[in-house]
C-alpha positions in Angstrom: 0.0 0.0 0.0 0.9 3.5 -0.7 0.8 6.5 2.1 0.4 9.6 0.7 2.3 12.7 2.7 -0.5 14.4 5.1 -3.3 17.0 4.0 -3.4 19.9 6.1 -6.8 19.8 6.9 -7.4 23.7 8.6 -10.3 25.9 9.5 -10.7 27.6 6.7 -13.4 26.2 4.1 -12.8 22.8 2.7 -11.0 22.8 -0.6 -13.2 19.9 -2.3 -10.7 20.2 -5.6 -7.5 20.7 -3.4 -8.0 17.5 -1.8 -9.0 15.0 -4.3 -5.9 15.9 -6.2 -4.1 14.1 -3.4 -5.3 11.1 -4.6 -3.2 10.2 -7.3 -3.4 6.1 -7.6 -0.4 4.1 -8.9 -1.7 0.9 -11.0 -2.4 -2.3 -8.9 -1.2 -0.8 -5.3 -4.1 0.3 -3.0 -3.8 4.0 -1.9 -4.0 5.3 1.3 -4.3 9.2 2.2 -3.5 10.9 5.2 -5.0 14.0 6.6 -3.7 15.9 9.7 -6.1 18.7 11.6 -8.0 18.4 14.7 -11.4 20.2 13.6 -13.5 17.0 13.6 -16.3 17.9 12.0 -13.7 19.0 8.7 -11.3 15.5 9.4 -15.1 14.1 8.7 -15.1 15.6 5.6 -12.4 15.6 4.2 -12.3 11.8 5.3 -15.6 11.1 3.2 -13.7 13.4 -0.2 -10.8 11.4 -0.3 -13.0 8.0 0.0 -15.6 9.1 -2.7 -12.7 10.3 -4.8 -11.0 6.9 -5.2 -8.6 6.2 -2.0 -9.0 2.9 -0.1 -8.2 3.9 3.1 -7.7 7.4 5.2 -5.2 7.5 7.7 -4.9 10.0 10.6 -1.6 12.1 11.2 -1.1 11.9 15.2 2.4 11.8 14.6 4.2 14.8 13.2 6.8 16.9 15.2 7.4 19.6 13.5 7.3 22.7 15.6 5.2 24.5 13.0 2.1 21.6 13.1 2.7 21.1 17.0 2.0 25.3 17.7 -1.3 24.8 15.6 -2.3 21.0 18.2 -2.2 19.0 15.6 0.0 15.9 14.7 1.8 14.2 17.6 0.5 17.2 19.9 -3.0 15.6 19.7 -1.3 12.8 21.5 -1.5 15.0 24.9 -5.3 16.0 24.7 -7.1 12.3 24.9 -10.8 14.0 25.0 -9.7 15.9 21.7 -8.2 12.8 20.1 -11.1 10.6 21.0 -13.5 13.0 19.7 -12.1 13.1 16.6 -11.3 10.0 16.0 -14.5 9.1 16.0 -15.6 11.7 14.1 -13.8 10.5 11.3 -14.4 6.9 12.2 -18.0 7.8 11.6 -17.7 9.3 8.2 -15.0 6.6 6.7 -17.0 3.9 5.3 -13.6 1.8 4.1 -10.3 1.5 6.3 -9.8 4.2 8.7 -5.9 3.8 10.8 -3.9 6.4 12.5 -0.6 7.1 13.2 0.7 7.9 16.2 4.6 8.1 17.8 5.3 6.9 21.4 3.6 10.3 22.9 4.6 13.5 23.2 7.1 13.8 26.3 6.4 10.8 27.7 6.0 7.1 26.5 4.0 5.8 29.0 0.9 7.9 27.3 1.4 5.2 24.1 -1.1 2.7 25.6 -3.5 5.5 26.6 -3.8 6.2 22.9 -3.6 3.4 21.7 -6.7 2.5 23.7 -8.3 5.5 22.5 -8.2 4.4 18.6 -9.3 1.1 18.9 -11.9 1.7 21.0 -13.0 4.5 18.3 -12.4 1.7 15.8 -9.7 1.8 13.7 -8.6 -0.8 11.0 -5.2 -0.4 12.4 -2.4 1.6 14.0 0.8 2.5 13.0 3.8 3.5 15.2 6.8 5.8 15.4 8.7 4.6 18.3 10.1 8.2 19.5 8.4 10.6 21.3 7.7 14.1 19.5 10.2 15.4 22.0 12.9 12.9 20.5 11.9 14.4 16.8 14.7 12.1 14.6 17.2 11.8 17.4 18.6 8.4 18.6 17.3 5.4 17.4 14.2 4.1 17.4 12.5 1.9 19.9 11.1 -1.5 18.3 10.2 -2.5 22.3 7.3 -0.3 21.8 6.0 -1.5 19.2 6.5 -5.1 20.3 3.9 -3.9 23.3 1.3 -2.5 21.1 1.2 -5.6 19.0 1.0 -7.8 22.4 -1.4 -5.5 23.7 -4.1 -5.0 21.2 -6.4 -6.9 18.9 -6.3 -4.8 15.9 -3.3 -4.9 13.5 0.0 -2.9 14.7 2.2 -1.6 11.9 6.2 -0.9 12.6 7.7 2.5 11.8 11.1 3.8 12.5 15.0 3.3 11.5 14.4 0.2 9.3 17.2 1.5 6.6 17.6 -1.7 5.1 15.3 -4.9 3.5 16.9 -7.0 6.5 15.9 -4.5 8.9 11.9 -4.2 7.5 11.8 -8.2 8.1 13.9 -8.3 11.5 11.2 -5.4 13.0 8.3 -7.7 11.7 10.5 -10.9 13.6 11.2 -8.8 16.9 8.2 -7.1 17.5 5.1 -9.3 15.4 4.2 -6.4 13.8 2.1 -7.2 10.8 4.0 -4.9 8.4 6.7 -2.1 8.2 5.8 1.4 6.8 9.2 2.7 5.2 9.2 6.6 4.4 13.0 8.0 4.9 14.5 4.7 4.0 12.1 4.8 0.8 14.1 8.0 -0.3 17.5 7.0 0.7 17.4 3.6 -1.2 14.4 2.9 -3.9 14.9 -0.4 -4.2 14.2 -1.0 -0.3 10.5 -2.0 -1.3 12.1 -4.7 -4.3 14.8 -6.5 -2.2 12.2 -7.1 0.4 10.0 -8.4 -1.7 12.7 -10.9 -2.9 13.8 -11.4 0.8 10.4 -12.8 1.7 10.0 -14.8 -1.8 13.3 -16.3 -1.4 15.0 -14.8 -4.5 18.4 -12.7 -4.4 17.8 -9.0 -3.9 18.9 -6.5 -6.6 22.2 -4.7 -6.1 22.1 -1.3 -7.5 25.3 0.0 -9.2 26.4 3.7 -9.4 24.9 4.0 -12.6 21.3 2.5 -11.8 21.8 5.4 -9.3 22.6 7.7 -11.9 19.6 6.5 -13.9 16.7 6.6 -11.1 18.2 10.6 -11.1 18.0 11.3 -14.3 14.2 9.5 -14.4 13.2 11.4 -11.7 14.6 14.8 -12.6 12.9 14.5 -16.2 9.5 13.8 -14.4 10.1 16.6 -12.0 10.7 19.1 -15.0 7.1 17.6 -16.6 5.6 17.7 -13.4 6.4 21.6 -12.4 6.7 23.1 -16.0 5.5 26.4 -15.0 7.6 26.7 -12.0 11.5 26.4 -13.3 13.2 26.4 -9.7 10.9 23.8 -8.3 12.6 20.7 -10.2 16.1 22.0 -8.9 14.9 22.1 -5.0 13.3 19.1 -5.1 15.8 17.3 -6.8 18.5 18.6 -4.0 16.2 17.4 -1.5 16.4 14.1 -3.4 20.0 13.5 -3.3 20.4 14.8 0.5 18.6 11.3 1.1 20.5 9.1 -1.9 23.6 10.7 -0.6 23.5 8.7 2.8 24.4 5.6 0.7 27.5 7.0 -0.6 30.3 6.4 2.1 31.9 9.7 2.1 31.3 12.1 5.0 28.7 13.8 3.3 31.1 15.4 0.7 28.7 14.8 -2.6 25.8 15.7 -0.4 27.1 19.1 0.5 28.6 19.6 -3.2 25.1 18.8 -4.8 23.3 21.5 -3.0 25.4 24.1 -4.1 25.0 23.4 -7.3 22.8 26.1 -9.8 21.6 23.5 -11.6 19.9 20.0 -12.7 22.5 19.6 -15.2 25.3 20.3 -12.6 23.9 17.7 -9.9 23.6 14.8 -12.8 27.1 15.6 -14.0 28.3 15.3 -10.5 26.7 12.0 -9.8 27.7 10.5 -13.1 31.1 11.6 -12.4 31.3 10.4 -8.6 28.8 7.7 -8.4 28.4 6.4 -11.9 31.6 4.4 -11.9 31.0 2.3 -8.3 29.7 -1.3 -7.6 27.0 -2.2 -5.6 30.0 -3.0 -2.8 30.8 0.6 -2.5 27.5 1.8 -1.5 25.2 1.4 1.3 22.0 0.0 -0.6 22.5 -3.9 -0.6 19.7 -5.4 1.3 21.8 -6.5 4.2 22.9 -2.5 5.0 26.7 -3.8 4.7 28.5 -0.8 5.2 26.2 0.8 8.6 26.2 3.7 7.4 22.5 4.4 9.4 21.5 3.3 13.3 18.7 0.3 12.7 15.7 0.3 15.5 16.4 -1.7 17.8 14.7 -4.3 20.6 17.6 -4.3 23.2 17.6 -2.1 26.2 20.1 1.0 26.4 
């Protein structure tokens, strides 16, 4: 299944049109959208849009730590208001007539309140929930903690989804063999490596995963840039930031200290990033950069199950 990235869902009037361009389906993979907000009766209907418009499942940012959502009480800071949360989460519950899950990190400044909340949902009725093992005070700090979500999915009836630090294939499947989580969400990992979501397919089909070389990293750059260009045609610098944004995650794989990284952002332009990386990356085996299945070169901090 595919997660979109949230839909701020404010006060203002409900932008019908805004939100069913969220939902943008890829062929033969369900779609799931998430919304963040915390006015219930809008949640409600913007739930009901993105349903009638084609998605086949909402999900409900309780998660997010950015300071900018948190100042508005929305994302993980609905995690420290449990009559607000329950209220609209079943709201929401009410108006979904298909899957309805949530998202939700280990609290806000304290853990313990994960069990609270998670008590909250199902008791509103989710389809599932999905868990960040760090609290919104922890943001990305420190790794995550796969002992939490080992609790949930001893704790509850309703299916518990892993989230967190699972940088590699291997580490999707460990999280799923530590905790009994029913399946792994992936998001930074997803940009780091694209071909996370391939080798663990292989992994659990039995086959050999794919070993990218530099230049099949070359290539998923120079695929993506050309579909960023198509994408924002009208807005010329919008390819170029996006695409830096893109190689500050494919970087990470590249055992260097960061050096192509910081290089590729001060680049003017597309052309200058994808002559850099065919020059620096283009040459190199799958040995020399972190995106084997196995992570071989621990270049990232897996989530972990072991105390301290």
């Amino acid at each position: 299944m595919v997660c979109t990235e949230f839909v701020r869902i404010s006060r203002a009037p409900l932008s019908v049109r805004a939100v069913r361009r969220e939902v943008v389906r890829s062929p033969g993979v369900p779609l799931c959208v998430q919304v963040m907000g915390n006015e219930a009766d809008k949640m409600a209907e913007a739930a009901a849009v993105v349903m009638d418009a084609g998605a086949d499942a909402v999900d409900l940012n309780l998660g997010c730590p950015a300071p900018r959502v948190v100042r508005h009480g929305v994302g993980s800071a609905m995690l420290r208001d449990p009559l607000l949360l329950r209220h609209v989460v079943g709201t929401m519950r009410s108006a979904v007539r298909g899957p309805f899950s949530a998202k939700i990190r280990a609290g806000f400044d304290d853990a313990s309140d994960v069990h609270r909340n998670a008590s909250i949902l199902v008791d509103c009725g989710v389809d599932w929930i999905t868990v960040h093992p760090r609290r919104r005070s922890d943001h990305y700090r420190g790794v995550a903690d796969w002992r939490i979500i080992a609790s949930l999915a001893r704790s509850f009836d309703v299916p518990v989804v892993g989230n967190g630090d699972a940088w590699s294939a291997r580490d999707a499947l460990r999280m799923m063999e530590e905790t009994g989580c029913v399946a792994v969400m992936i998001g930074r990992p997803a940009l780091r490596n694209p071909w996370i979501f391939q080798q663990v397919e292989a992994l659990l089909a039995g086959r050999s995963p794919v070993e990218p070389t530099g230049a099949d990293v070359v290539g998923h750059l120079e695929l993506v840039a050309r579909r960023y260009r198509e994408t924002w045609s009208r807005e010329p610098q919008a390819p170029l930031g996006k695409l830096k944004e893109l190689v500050g995650w494919l970087g990470r794989a590249v055992p260097d200290g960061g050096a192509l990284r910081k290089a590729s952002l001060r680049e003017g332009s597309i052309e200058g990033i994808l002559d850099r990386w065919r020059l620096e990356v283009g040459h190199r085996s799958p040995r020399e950069l972190d995106l084997l299945a196995d992570g071989h070169l621990g270049l990232e901090r897996s989530g972990t199950t072991l105390a301290g």
